[in-house]
C-alpha positions as CSV (number, residue, x, y, z in Angstrom):
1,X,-18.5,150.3,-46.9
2,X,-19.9,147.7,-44.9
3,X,-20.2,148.6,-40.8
4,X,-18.3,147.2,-38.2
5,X,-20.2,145.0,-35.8
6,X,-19.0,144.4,-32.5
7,X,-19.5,141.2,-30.9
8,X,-21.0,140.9,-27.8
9,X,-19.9,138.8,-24.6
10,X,-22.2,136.2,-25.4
11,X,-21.3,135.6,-28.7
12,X,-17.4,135.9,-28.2
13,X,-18.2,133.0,-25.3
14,X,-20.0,131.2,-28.1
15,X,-17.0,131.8,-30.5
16,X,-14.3,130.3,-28.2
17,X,-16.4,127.6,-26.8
18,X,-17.3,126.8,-30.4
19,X,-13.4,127.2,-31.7
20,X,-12.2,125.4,-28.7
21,X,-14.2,122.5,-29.7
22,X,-13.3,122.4,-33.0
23,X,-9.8,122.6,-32.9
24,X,-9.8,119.6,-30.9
25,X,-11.4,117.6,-32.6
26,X,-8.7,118.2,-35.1
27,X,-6.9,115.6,-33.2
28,X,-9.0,112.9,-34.0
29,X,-7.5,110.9,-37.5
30,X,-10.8,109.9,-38.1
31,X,-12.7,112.9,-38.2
32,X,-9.7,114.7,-40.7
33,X,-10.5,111.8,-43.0
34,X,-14.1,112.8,-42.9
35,X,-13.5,116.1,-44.0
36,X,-11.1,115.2,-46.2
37,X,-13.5,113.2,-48.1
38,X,-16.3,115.1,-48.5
39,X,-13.7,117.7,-50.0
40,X,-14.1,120.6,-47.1
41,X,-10.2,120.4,-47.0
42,X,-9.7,121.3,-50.3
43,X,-12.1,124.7,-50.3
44,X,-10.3,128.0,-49.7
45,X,-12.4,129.3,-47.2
46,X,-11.9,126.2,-44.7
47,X,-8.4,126.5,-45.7
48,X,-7.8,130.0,-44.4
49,X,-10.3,129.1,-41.6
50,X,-7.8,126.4,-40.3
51,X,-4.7,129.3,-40.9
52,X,-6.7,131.7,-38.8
53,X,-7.0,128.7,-35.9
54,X,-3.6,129.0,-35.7
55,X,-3.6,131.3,-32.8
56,X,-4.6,128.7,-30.3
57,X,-0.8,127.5,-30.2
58,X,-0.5,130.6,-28.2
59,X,-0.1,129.9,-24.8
60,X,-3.0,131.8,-23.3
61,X,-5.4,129.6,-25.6
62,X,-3.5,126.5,-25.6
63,X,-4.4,125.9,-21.6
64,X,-8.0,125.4,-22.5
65,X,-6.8,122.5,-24.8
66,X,-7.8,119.2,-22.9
67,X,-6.0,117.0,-25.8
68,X,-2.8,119.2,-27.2
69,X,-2.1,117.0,-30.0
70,X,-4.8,118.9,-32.3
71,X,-2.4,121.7,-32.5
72,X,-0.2,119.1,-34.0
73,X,-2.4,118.0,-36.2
74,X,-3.7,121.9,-37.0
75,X,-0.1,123.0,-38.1
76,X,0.0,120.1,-40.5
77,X,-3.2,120.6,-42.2
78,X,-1.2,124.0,-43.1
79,X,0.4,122.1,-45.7
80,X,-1.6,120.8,-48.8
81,X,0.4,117.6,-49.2
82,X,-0.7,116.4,-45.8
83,X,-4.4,117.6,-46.5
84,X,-4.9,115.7,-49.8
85,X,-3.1,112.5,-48.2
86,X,-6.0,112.6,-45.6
87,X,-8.7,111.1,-48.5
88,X,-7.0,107.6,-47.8
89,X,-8.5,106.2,-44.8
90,X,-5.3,103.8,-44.9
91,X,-3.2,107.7,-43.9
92,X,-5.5,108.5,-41.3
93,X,-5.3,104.5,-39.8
94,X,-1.8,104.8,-39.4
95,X,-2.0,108.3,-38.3
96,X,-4.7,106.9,-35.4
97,X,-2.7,103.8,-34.2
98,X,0.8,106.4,-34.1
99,X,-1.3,108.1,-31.4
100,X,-2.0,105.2,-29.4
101,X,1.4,103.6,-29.4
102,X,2.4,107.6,-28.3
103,X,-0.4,107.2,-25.9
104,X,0.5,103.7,-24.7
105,X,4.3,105.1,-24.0
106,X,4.6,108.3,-22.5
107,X,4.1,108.1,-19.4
108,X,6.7,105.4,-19.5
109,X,9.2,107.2,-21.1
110,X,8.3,110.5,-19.4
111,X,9.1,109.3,-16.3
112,X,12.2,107.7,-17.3
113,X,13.1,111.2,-18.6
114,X,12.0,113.2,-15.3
115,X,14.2,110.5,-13.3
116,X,17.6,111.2,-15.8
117,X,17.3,114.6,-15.4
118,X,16.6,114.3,-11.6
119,X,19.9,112.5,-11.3
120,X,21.5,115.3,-13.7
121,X,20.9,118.3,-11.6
122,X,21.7,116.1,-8.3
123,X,25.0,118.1,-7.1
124,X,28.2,115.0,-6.8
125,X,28.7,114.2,-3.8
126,X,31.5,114.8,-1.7
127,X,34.0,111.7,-1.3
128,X,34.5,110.3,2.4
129,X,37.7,112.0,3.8
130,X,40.9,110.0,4.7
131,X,43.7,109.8,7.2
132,X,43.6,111.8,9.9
133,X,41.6,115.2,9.8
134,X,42.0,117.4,12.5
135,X,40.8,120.6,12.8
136,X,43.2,123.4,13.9
């Protein structure tokens, strides 16, 4: 029976600050193709490694995140299809330049989205009244 050793402060600093970093650099294309090649995503421990960084899509993690798309990228390096497809730089081109055109477009269509629902939750207003309105 092996003892149980507590971590201290330092060392669970290190641990996030370490994780944090690593998870986002999940969101770069070019880095997955790197691992990809040299075969860490096809060894079991890295596997259940990336399952256990899972917890970042928690929302008391997930505010540290300065580039959310990693935990896109995180939940599909769940799936072995998407992990073996990452070998081919060609996948993890295309994957890059979907980024940029998501990039190059959001704020455009965000704000076009913010504005329609602005105008949704606008209340009617009242039509101008006619004839002669007296009050009694």
């Amino acid at each position: 029976m092996t003892p149980v050793v507590m971590e201290t402060d330092e060392q669970a600093r290190n641990r996030f600050q370490s994780e944090l970093e690593f998870v986002q650099c999940l969101a770069n294309p070019n880095y997955l193709n790197f691992l990809a090649q040299r075969g860490y995503l096809r060894e079991r421990p890295f596997i259940n490694y990336l399952k256990y960084l899972l917890y970042w899509k928690e929302p008391e993690y997930a505010k540290f995140l300065k580039y959310p798309h990693c935990l896109h990228m995180l939940e599909l390096l769940q799936y072995e299809h998407f992990r073996k497809e990452l070998v081919n730089a060609q996948c993890a081109k295309f994957i890059d330049e979907q980024q940029l055109l998501h990039w190059q477009h959001y704020s455009r269509k965000r704000t076009r989205l913010q504005q329609a629902l602005a105008e949704q939750q606008q209340p009617p207003q009242q039509p101008p009244l006619h004839g002669n309105t007296t009050a009694k």
